[in-house]
N, C-alpha and C positions, 0 to 999 in steps of 0.2 A: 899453327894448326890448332883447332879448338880439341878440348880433350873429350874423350869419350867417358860419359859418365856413368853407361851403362858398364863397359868394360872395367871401368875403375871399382864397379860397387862389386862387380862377378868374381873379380878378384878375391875380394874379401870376405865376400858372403859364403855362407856353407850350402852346400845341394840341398839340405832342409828351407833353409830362406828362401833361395831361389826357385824351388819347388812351390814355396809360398805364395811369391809372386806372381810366378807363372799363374797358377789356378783361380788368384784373385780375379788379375787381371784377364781370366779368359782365354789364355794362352799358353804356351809349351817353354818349356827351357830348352827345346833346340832353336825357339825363335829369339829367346833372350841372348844366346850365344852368337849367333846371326847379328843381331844386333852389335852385341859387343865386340864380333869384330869388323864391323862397319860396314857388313853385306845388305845389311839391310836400311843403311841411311845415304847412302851417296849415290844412289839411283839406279843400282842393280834389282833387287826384289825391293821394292820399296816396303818400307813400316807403311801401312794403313794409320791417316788422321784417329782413325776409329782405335785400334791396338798402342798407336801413342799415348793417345788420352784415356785410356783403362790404365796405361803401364803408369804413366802419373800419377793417376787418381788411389792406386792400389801401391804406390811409394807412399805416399801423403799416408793412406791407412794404420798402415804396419810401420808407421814415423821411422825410415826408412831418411837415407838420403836424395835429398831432389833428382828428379829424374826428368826433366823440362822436356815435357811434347817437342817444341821447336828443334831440339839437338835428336830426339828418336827418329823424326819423320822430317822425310827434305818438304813436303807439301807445310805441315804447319812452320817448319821455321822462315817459309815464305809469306806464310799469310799476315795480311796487314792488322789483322784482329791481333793473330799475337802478340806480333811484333809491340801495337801500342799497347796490352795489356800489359808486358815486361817489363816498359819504361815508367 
C-alpha cells in the first residue's frame, strides 16, 4: 500500500504550518485532514486536479516535503501526462 504523504507530513507539522498550507494553497485544514486520512483520495469526495496542484505547488513554496499531485488526487495519478512527467 502506497504511503500517505499528506498524512505523514500532518503528523509532523504544527497547526501553524498547516494553516500555512491550507491558505497558500486555497484551501482549509479540514480539507487537508480529509486528505490525510484518505477521504479524499480513493474516490469517496474526490481531491479536485485543481486543489492537488495548488497543494503541490504551495509544498514546493514553503520547501515543505513533496506532496505529488498524482498520490492527492485519484484523476491526476491516472493521467498519462503525469504519469510520463514522473518518469
Amino acid at each position: 500500500m502506497a504511503k500517505n504523504k499528506m498524512k505523514e507530513w500532518l503528523l509532523k507539522a504544527s497547526k501553524e504550518e498547516a494553516l500555512k498550507l491550507a491558505k497558500l494553497a486555497g484551501t482549509s485544514l479540514g480539507v487537508l485532514r480529509q486528505i490525510g486520512g484518505g477521504y479524499r483520495t480513493k474516490g469517496r469526495a474526490s481531491t479536485t486536479p485543481e486543489t492537488a496542484r495548488a497543494l503541490e505547488l504551495a509544498a514546493k513554496k514553503l520547501h515543505l516535503p513533496e506532496l505529488p499531485r498524482g498520490e492527492l488526487c485519484q484523476a491526476c495519478g491516472k493521467c498519462e501526462y503525469y504519469r510520463g512527467a514522473k518518469k
